[in-house]
N, C-alpha and C positions, 0 to 999 in steps of 0.2 A: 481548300487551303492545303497546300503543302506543306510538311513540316519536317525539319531535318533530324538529326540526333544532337541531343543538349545534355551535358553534362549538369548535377545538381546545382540547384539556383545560386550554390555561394561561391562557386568556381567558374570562373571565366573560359573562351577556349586559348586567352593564351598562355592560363595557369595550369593548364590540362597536364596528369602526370603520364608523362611518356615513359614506357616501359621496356627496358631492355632485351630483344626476344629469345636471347640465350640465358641470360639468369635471373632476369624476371626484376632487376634494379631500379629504381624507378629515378628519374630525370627532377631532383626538386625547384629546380631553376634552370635560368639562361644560361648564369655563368658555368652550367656544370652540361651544356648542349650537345647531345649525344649526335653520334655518325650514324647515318643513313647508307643504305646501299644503293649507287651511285645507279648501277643497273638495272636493280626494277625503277629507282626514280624516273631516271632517263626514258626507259622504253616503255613505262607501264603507268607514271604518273602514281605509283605507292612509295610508300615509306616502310623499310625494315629499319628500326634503332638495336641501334649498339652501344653501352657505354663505356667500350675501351676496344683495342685495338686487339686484343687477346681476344675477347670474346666474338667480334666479330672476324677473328683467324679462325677460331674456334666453329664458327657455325659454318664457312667455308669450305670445310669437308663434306657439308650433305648439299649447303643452300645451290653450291656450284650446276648440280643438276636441273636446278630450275629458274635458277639467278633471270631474272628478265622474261621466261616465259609465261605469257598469254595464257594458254591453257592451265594452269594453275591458278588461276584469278579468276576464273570463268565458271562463278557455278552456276552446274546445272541447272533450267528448270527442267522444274518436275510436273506437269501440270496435274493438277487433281488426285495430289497424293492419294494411296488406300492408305488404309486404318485397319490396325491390327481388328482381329475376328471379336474382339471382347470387349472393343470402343466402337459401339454407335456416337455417332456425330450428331449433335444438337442441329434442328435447322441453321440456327444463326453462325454457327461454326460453317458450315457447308456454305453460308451463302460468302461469309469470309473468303475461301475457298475459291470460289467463283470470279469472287474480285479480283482478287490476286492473279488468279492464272489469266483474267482479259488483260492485267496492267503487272507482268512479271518485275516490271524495276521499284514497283511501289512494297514494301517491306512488311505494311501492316496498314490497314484499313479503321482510323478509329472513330467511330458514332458514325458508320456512313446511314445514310438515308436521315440525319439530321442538316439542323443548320448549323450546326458545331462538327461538321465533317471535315476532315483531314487526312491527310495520305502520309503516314510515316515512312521516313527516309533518314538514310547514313551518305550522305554525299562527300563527305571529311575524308574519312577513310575504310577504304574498302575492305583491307582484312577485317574490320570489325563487324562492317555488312555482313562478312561471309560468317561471322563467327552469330550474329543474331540469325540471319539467315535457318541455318544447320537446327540451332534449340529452336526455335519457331516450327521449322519441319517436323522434329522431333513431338514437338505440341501438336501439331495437326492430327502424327501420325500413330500415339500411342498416352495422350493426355499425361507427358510426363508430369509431376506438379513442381520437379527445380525449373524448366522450361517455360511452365506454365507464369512462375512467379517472375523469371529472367524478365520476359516479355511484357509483363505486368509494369515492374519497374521502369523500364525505360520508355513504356508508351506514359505510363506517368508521370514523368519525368520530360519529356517531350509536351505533353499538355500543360504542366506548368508553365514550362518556357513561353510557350505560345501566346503571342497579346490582343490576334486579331480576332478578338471574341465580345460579343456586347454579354455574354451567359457568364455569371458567377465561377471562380475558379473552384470554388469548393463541389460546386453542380456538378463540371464541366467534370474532374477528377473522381467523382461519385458514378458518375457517368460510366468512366474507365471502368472501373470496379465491377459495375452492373453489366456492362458487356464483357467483363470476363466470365462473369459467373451463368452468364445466358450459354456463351459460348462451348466453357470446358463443362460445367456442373462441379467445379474443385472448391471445395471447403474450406473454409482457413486462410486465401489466398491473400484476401485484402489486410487482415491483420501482420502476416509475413511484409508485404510488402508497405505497409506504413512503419514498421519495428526499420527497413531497413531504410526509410524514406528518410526515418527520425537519426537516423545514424547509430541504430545498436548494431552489435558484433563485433569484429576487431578493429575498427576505427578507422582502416586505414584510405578512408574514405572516395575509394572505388564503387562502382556501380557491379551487379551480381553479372551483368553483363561484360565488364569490363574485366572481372576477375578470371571467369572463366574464359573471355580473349585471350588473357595473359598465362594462361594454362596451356590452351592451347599453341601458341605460338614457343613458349617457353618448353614445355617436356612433348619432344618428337615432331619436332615443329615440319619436318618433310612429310612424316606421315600421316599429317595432318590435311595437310594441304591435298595431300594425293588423295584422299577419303572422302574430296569434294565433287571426284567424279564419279563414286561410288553411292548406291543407296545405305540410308545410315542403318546401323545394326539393331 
């Protein structure tokens, strides 16, 4: 089973908060419908939001360098990231690994070799690909544990969503948990990511994924982009 990116169970995607990618403003309705950039729309099929005409005057001094270009949408694979010298990799992490570099457009591998196997995917929107993407690599490639839990949340968050399951949701999301913990060996993990599942922190009820998108895109947003063809630090 395929499965895409799902925003939490009480949000719809057409209630989704769109985010402004120079001040980070968020879109709380229709009537307040932010501008898109017309040229990566057109030629790249993404979406860059604006919500004023200033702001996106404003990003026009750097985005002009890449406005439309392919290659900045294009991350690299990497096949078979190394692992810094003081992370050994769990088998199960490695066979992750594996998966991933035979099927490069598939994002995340969760419960394979069950019958509750599914392929996670971002098909909506790509920058956000590129932004789970990057923390995911980062988790391969030096067991960060904010990366670790990014990836946590949203695969769980995607299994919720999911209905074509005859297995208990409660299993199914237990599941999650238990191949993370095969995977990374990170302690703590499941508790973090049920605090943030339950909506504590600042309320503003984004996903940890989604917050650090909006970082991303918001402070140095070129230099961001440009960091996609580089190995991360």
């Amino acid at each position: 089973m395929d499965s895409s990116h799902s925003k939490r169970k009480s949000k719809s995607t057409s209630d989704r908060n769109v985010s402004c990618c120079v001040c980070g403003g968020l879109q709380k309705d229709q009537s307040s419908k932010f501008r898109t950039c017309s040229g990566c729309k057109e030629k790249l099929g993404v979406r860059r939001y604006y919500c004023s005409r200033a702001c996106q005057k404003d990003d026009w001094k750097t985005h002009r360098e890449w406005c439309g270009s392919k290659d900045f949408w294009d991350y690299p694979h990497q096949p078979l990231l190394a692992s810094e010298a003081n992370f050994v990799r769990p088998p199960a992490l490695s066979c992750q690994l594996a998966l991933i570099d035979s099927s490069p457009d598939i994002l995340y591998n969760i419960a394979p070799g069950t019958d509750d196997a599914f392929r996670f995917t971002i098909t909506d929107d790509k920058m956000l690909a590129v932004s789970f993407r990057r923390a995911r690599d980062k988790a391969f490639s030096t067991r960060d544990l904010e990366s670790i839990i990014l990836l946590g949340e949203a695969l769980v968050a995607a299994v919720e969503a999911a209905t074509a399951s005859e297995t208990p949701l409660d299993l199914r999301v237990e599941n999650v948990y238990r191949q993370l913990r095969e995977e990374y060996d990170a302690p703590g993990v499941k508790d973090v990511i049920v605090a943030l599942r339950r909506g504590d922190g600042d309320g503003d009820g984004l996903m940890l994924l989604e917050r650090v998108h909006q970082d991303n895109m918001t402070n140095h947003p070129s230099d961001f982009w440009r960091a996609m063809a580089r190995p991360m630090d």
